[in-house]
C-alpha positions as CSV (number, residue, x, y, z in Angstrom):
1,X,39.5,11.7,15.5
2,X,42.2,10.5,12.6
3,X,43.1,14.4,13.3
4,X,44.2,14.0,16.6
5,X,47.4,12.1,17.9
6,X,47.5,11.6,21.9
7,X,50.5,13.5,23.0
8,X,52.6,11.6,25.0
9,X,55.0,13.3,27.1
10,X,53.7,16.7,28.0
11,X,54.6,20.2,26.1
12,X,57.4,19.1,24.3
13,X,55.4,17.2,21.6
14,X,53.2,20.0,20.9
15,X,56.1,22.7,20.7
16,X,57.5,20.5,18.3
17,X,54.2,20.2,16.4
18,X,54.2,24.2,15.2
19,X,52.1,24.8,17.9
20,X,49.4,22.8,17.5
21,X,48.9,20.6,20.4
22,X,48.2,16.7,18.7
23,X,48.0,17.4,15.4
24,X,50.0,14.9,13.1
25,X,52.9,17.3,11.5
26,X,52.0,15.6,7.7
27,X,48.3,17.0,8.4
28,X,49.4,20.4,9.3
29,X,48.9,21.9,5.7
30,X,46.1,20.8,5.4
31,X,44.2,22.3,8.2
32,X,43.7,25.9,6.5
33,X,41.6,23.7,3.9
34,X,39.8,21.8,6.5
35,X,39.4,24.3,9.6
36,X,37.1,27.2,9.2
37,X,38.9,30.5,9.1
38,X,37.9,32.9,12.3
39,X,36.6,36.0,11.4
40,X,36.2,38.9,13.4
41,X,33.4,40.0,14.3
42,X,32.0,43.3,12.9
43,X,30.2,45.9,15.0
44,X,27.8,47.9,13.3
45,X,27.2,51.2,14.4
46,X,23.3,51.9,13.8
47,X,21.5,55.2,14.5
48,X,18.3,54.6,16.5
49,X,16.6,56.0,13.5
50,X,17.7,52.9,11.6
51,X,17.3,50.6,14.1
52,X,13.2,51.4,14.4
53,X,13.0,51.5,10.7
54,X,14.5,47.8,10.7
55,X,11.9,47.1,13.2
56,X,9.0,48.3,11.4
57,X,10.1,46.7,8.4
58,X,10.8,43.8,9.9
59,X,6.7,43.4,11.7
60,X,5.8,44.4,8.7
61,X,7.0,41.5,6.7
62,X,6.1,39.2,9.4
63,X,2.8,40.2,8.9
64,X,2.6,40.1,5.2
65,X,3.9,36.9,6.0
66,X,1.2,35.6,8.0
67,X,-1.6,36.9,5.8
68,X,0.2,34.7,3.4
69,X,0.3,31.8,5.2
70,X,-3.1,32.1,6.6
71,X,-4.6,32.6,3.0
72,X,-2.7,29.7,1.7
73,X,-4.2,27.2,4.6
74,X,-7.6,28.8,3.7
75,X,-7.1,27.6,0.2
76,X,-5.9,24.3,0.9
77,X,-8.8,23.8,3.9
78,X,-11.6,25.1,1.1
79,X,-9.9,22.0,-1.9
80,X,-10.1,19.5,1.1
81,X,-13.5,20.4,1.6
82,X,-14.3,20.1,-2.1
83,X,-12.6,16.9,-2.4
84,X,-14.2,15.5,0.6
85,X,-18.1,16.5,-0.7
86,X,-17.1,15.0,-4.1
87,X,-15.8,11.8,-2.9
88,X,-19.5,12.0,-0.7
89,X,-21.5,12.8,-3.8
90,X,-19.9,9.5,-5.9
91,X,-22.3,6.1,-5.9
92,X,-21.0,3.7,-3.0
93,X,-19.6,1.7,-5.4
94,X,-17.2,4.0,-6.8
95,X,-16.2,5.5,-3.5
96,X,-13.7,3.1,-2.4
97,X,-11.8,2.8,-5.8
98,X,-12.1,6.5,-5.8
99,X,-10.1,6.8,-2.5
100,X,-7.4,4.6,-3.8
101,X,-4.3,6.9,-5.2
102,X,-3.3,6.4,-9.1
103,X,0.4,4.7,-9.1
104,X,0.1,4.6,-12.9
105,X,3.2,5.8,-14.6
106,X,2.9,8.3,-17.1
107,X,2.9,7.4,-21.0
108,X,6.1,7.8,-22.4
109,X,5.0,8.6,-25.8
110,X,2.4,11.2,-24.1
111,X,1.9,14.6,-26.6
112,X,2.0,18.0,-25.2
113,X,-0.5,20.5,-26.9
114,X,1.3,23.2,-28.9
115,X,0.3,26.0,-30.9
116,X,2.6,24.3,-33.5
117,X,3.1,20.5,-33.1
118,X,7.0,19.2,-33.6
119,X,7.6,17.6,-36.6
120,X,9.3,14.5,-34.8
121,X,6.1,13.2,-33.3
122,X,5.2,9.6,-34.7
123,X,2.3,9.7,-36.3
């Protein structure tokens, strides 16, 4: 609202204002930066042709999209399963330390494997 100035006195004010009805004349310039710009809109003149091809395309991908998604929960349901048969198989006493998750930071000194090693490692 530090925009906005309560216009006291009817039409005058505003007419005065350029036109715009309670807005402070020393924020005036600053309103192309701050307002979005109207655009117009654009009608686009489709054959029906097009429009069914869009269609199709367009169920298509949903589809695709679907079959995507549905494989990917699969995947993730069949490592839950795994993980939750593993964490069965371990001796009672490792189960509940087993559950617990690993807060350990990683070493900072920690070597990557590469075909050639960098010479600035410290031995």
């Amino acid at each position: 609202r530090g925009f906005a100035k309560k216009v006291k006195g009817g039409k005058g004010k505003g007419a005065a204002a350029g036109g715009l009805k309670g807005i402070q004349p020393d924020l005036q310039p600053w309103l192309p930066l701050i307002l979005k710009p109207k655009r117009e809109k654009v009608k686009h003149n489709f054959t029906e042709e097009e429009l069914q091809d869009a269609e199709r395309r367009a169920k298509e991908y949903s589809r695709q999209k679907s079959y995507q998604n549905l494989a990917w929960r699969r995947d993730m349901e069949a490592k839950f399963q795994l993980r939750n048969e593993a964490w069965a198989a371990l001796p009672e006493a490792l189960q509940h330390s087993a559950n617990q998750p690993d807060l350990e930071p990683f070493p900072l000194t920690r070597r990557i494997p590469t075909d050639y090693p960098p010479a600035t490692w410290p031995l």
